[in-house]
N, C-alpha and C positions, 0 to 999 in steps of 0.2 A: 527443548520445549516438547512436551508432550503431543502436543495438537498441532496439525500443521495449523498457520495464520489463517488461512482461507475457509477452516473449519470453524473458528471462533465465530461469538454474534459480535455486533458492535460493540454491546456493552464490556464484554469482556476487552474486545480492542482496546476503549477507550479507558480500561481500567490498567492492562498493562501500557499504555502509552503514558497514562499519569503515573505509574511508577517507572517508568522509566525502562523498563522490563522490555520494552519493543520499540523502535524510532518510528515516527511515522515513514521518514526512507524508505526503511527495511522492510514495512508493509506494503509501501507502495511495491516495491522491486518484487515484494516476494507475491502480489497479485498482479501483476506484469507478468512476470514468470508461468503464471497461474493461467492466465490469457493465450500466451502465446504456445502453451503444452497441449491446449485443447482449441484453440479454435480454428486448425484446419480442417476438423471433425464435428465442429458447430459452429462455426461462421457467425456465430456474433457479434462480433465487430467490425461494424462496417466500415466507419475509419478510425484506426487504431491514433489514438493523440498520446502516445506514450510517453513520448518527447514532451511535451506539454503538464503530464503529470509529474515528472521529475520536476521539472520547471517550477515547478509550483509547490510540492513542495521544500525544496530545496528555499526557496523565498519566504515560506512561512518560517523554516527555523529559523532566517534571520530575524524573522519581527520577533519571534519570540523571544529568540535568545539578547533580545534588544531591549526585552523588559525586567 
């Protein structure tokens, strides 16, 4: 991919996620990634719920893939 993920707008996200082009996983992991390269150098994240983003959505692919 040309662009890293975290450079895209949503629109684009959301466009290769309906094609299939990107998992939501793999964007969650690769702005996880994104969080934890930078922010011991801006502290943005007060409590990191990362574990919780997985979580979640790892849960939505079941609904979806439900329908």
């Amino acid at each position: 991919m040309a662009s890293e993920l975290h450079d895209l707008s949503i629109a684009e996200l959301s466009r290769l996620i309906a094609a299939r082009q990107v998992s939501p996983v793999e964007l969650v992991e690769a702005l996880i990634q994104r969080v934890e390269q930078y922010d011991a150098q801006t502290h943005a994240s007060i409590t990191p719920t990362f574990d919780r983003a997985r979580r979640q959505v790892l849960e939505r692919r079941w609904i979806d893939d439900a329908r």
